[in-house]
C-alpha positions as a Markdown table, in Angstrom:
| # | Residue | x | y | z |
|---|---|---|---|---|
| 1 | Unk | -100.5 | 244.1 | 149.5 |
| 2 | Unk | -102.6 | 247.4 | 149.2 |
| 3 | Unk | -105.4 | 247.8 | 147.0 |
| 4 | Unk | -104.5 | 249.2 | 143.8 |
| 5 | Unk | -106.1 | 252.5 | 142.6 |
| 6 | Unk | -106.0 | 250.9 | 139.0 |
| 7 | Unk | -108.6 | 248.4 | 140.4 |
| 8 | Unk | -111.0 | 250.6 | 141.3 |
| 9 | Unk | -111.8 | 252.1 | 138.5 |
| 10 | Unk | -115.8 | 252.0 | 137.4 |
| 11 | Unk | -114.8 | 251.2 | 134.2 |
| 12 | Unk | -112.7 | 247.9 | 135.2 |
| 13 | Unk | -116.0 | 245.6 | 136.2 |
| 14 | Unk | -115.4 | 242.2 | 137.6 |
| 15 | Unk | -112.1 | 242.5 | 137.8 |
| 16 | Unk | -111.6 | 241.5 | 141.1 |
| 17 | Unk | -110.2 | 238.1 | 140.0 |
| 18 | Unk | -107.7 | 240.0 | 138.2 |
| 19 | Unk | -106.5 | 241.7 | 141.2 |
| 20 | Unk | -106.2 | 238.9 | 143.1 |
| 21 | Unk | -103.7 | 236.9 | 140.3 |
| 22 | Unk | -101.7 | 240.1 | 140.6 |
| 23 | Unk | -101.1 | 239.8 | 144.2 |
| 24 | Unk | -100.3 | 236.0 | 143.9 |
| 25 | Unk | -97.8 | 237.1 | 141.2 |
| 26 | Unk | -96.1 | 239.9 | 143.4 |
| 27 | Unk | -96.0 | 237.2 | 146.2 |
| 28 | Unk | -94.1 | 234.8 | 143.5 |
| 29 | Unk | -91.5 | 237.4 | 142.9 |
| 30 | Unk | -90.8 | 237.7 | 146.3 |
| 31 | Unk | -89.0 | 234.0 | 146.2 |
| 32 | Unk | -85.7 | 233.9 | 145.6 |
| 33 | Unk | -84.6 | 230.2 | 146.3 |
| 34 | Unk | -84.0 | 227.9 | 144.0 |
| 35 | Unk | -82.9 | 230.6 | 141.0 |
| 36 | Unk | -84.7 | 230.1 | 138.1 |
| 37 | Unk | -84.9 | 231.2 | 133.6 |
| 38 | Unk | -88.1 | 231.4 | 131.9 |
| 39 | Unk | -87.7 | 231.3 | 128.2 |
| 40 | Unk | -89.5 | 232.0 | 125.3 |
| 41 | Unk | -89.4 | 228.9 | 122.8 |
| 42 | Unk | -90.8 | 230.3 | 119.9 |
| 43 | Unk | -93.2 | 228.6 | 119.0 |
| 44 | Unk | -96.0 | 230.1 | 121.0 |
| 45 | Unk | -94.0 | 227.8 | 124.1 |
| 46 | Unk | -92.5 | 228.9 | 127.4 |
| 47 | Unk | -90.1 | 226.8 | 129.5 |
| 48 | Unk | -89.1 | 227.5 | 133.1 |
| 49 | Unk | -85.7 | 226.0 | 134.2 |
| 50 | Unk | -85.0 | 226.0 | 137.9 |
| 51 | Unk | -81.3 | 225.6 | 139.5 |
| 52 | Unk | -82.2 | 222.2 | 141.7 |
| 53 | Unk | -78.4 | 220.6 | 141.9 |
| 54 | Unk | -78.7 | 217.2 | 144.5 |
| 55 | Unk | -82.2 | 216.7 | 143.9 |
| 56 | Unk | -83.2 | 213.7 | 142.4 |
| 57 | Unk | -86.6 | 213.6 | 140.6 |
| 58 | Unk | -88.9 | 211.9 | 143.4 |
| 59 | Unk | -87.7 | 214.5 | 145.3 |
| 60 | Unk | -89.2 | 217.1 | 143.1 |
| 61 | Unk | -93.3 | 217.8 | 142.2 |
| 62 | Unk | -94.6 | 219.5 | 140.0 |
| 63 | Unk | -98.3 | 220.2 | 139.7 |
| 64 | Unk | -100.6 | 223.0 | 138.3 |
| 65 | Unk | -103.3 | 223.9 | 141.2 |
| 66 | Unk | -105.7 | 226.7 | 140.6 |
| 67 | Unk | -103.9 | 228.4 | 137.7 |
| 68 | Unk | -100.8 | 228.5 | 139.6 |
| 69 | Unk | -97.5 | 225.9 | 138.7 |
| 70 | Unk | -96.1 | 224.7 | 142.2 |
| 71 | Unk | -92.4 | 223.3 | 141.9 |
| 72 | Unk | -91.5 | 221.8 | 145.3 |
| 73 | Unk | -88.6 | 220.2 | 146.1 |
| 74 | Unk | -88.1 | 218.5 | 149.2 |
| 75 | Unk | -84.9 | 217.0 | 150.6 |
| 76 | Unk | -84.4 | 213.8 | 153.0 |
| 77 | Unk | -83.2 | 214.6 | 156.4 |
| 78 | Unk | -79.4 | 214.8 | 156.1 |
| 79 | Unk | -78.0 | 212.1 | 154.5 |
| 80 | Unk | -74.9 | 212.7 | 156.4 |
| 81 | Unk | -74.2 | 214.2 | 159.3 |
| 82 | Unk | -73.4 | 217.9 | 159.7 |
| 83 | Unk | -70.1 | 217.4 | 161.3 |
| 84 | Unk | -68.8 | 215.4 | 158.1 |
| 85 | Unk | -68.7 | 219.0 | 155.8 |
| 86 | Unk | -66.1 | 221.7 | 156.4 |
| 87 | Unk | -68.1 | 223.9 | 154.1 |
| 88 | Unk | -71.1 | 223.5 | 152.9 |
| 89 | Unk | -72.0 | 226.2 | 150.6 |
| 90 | Unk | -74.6 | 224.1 | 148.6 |
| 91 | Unk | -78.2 | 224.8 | 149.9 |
| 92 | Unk | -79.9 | 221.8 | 151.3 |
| 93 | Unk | -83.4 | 223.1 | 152.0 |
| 94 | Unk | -86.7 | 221.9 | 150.5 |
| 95 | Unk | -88.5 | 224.6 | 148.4 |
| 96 | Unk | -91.6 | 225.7 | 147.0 |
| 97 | Unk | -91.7 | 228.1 | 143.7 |
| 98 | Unk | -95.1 | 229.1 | 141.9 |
| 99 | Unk | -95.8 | 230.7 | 139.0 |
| 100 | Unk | -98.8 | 232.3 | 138.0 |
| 101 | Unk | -100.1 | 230.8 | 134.7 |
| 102 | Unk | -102.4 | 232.7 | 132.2 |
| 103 | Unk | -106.1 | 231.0 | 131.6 |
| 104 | Unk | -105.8 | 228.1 | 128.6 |
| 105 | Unk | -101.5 | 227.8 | 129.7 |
| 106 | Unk | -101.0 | 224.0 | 130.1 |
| 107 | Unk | -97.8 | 221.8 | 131.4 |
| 108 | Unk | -96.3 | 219.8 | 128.5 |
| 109 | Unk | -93.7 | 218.3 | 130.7 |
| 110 | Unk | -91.4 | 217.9 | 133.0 |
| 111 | Unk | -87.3 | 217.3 | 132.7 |
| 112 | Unk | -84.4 | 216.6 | 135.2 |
| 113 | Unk | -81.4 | 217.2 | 133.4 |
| 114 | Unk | -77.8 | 218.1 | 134.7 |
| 115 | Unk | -79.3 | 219.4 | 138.0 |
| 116 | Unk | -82.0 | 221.6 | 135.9 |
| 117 | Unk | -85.4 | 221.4 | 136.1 |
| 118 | Unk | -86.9 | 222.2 | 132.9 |
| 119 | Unk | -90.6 | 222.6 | 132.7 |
| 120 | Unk | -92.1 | 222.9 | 129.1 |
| 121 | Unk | -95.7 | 225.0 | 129.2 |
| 122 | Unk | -97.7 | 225.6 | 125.7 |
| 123 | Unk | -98.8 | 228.9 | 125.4 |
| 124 | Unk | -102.3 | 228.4 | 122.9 |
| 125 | Unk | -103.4 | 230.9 | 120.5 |
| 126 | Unk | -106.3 | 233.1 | 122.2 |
| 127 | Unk | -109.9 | 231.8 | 120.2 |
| 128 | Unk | -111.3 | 235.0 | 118.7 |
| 129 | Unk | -115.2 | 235.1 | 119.8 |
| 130 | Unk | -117.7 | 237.7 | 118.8 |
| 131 | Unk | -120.9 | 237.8 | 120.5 |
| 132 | Unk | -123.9 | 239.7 | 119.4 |
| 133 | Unk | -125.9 | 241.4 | 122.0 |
| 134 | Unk | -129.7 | 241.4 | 120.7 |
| 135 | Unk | -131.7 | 244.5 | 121.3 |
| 136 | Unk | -134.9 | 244.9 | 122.7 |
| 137 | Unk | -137.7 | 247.5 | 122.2 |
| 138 | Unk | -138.7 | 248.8 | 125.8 |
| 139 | Unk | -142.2 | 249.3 | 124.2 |
């Protein structure tokens, strides 16, 4: 992913952290397998429900690495052979999904239900913090 211009603005100091989240977050969007909602619960919540249909849960992880939720999904080696379907239109490939998080954004849980994956976060309110900066005489 390019640069962008936005970034390089003087005023926009130590952002560079900021700019690297972005490109994680574009690289997310780029995924399209296993189809997924995020919703908005209200009450300051957020839950994520991913479309896993034959995956039971110790075939699933979920873990929160560096600010980033990681969903994988990861199926046995064909539980029967190929030769036995005369279509198989339901995807049987492993998976890995990510999801940027915002700093303080924590995983309540975890649910398999109905072949949905429903992942709870909590979404905290922001801590308001004003910090004097004292002022020295150069003299």
């Amino acid at each position: 992913m390019n640069r962008s211009i936005l970034f390089d603005s003087p005023f926009l100091l130590g952002f560079e952290h900021t700019r690297a989240l972005v490109e994680r977050a574009a690289k997310a969007a780029a995924e399209s397998y296993p189809p997924y909602n995020v919703e908005d619960r209200g009450d300051g919540g957020i839950r994520i429900t991913l479309a896993v249909a034959g995956f039971s849960p110790d075939q699933l992880e979920v873990s929160v690495e560096d600010r980033q939720l990681v969903v994988a999904g990861k199926r046995d080696a064909g539980t029967k052979p190929e030769e036995a379907y005369l279509h198989r239109g339901i995807a049987a490939r492993g998976f890995i999904r990510t999801f940027v998080l915002a700093d303080g954004m924590a995983v309540d849980g975890a649910t398999l239900e109905h072949g949905l994956l429903h992942i709870d976060l909590a979404r905290p309110e922001p801590e308001k913090r004003i910090v004097k900066v004292p002022i020295r005489s150069a003299s």
